[in-house]
C-alpha positions as CSV (number, residue, x, y, z in Angstrom):
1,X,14.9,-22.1,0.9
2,X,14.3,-23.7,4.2
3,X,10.0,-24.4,4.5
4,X,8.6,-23.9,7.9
5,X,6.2,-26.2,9.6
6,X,3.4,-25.4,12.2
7,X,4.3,-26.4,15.6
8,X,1.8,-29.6,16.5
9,X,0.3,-29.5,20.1
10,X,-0.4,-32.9,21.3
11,X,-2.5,-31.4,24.2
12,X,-5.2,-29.7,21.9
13,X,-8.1,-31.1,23.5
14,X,-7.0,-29.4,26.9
15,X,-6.1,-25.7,24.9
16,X,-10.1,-25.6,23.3
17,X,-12.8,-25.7,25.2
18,X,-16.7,-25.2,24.2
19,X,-18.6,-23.1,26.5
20,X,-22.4,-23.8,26.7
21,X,-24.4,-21.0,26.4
22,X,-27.6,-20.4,28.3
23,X,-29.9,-17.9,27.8
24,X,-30.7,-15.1,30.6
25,X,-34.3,-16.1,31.8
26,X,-34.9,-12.7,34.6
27,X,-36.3,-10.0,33.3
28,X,-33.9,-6.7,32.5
29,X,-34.7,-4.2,34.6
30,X,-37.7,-1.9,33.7
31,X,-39.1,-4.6,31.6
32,X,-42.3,-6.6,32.0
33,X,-43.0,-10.0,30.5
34,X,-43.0,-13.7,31.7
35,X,-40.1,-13.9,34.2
36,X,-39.7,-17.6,32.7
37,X,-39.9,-16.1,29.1
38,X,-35.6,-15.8,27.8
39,X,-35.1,-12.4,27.4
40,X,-33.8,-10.9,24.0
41,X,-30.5,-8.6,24.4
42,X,-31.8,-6.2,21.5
43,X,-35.4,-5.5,23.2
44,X,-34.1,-4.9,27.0
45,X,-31.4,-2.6,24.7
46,X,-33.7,-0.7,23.5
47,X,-36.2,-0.6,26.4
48,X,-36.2,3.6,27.3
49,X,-38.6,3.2,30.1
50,X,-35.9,3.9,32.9
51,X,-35.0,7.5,31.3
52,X,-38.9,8.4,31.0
53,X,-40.4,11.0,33.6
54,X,-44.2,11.3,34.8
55,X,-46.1,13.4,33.3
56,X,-47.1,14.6,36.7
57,X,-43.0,16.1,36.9
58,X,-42.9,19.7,36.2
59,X,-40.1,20.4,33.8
60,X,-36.9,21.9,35.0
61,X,-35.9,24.6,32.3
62,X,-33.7,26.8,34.2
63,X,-31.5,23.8,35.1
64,X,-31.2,22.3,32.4
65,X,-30.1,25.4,30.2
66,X,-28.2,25.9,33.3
67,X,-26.3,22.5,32.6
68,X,-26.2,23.3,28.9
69,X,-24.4,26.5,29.7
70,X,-21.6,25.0,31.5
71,X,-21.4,21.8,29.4
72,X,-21.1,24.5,26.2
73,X,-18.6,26.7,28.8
74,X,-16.4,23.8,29.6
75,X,-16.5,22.4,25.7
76,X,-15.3,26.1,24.5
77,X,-12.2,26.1,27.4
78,X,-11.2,23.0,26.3
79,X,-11.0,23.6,22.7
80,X,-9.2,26.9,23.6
81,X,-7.0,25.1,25.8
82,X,-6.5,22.5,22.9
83,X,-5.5,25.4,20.1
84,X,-3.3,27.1,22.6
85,X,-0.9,23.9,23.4
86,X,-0.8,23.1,19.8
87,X,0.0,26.4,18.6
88,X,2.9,26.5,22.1
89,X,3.9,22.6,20.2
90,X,4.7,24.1,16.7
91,X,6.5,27.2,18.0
92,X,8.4,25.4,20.3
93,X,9.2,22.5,16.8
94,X,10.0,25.9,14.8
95,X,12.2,27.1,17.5
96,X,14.1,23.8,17.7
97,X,14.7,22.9,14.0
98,X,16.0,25.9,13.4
99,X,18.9,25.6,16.4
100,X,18.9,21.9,15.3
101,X,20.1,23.6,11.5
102,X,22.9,25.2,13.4
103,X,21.5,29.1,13.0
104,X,21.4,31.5,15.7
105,X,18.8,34.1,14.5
106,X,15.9,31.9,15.8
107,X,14.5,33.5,18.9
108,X,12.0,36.2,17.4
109,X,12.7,39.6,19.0
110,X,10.1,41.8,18.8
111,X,10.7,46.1,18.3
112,X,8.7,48.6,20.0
113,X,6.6,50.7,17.2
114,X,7.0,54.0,17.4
């Protein structure tokens, strides 16, 4: 049995490089401090200033159950819509094994009740 070697760059010093990292030192948005302080990725993450309202705001309740309504409408069609195709995917799988096995009784006909 034949062993196989690793191929051996000779230009490895050109294929890696380090990069230097430097640390952000502006301010995220929405966040106070020392401008010339470095700023820590997991505290501007979970600065939730920006999404805060005044106090001062009257509340919009008819809107937002408005956009609740819609976001619940639209979620309910699309799960519909989703049940319907892949209950129209197995019929139509059915349909074709059972040409594929060479019957001919596979289209269901369905009789008036009287």
């Amino acid at each position: 049995m034949k062993t196989q070697r690793p191929i051996i760059s000779t230009s490895s010093e050109e294929e890696h490089r380090v990069l230097q990292f430097r640390p952000r030192t502006a301010p995220a948005p929405g966040q106070r401090g020392n401008p010339n302080e470095p700023v820590r990725q997991f505290e501007a993450a979970n600065d939730l200033s920006r999404y805060e309202r005044d106090r001062d705001e009257p509340d919009d309740f008819r809107h937002r159950m408005l956009a609740n309504v819609a976001a619940f409408a639209f979620t309910v069609a699309l799960l519909a819509i989703g049940i319907w195709l892949a209950m129209s995917i197995a019929d139509l799988r059915r349909t074709q094994d059972c040409v594929l096995m060479g019957r001919r009784d596979c289209v269901r006909i369905s009789a008036p009740h009287t």
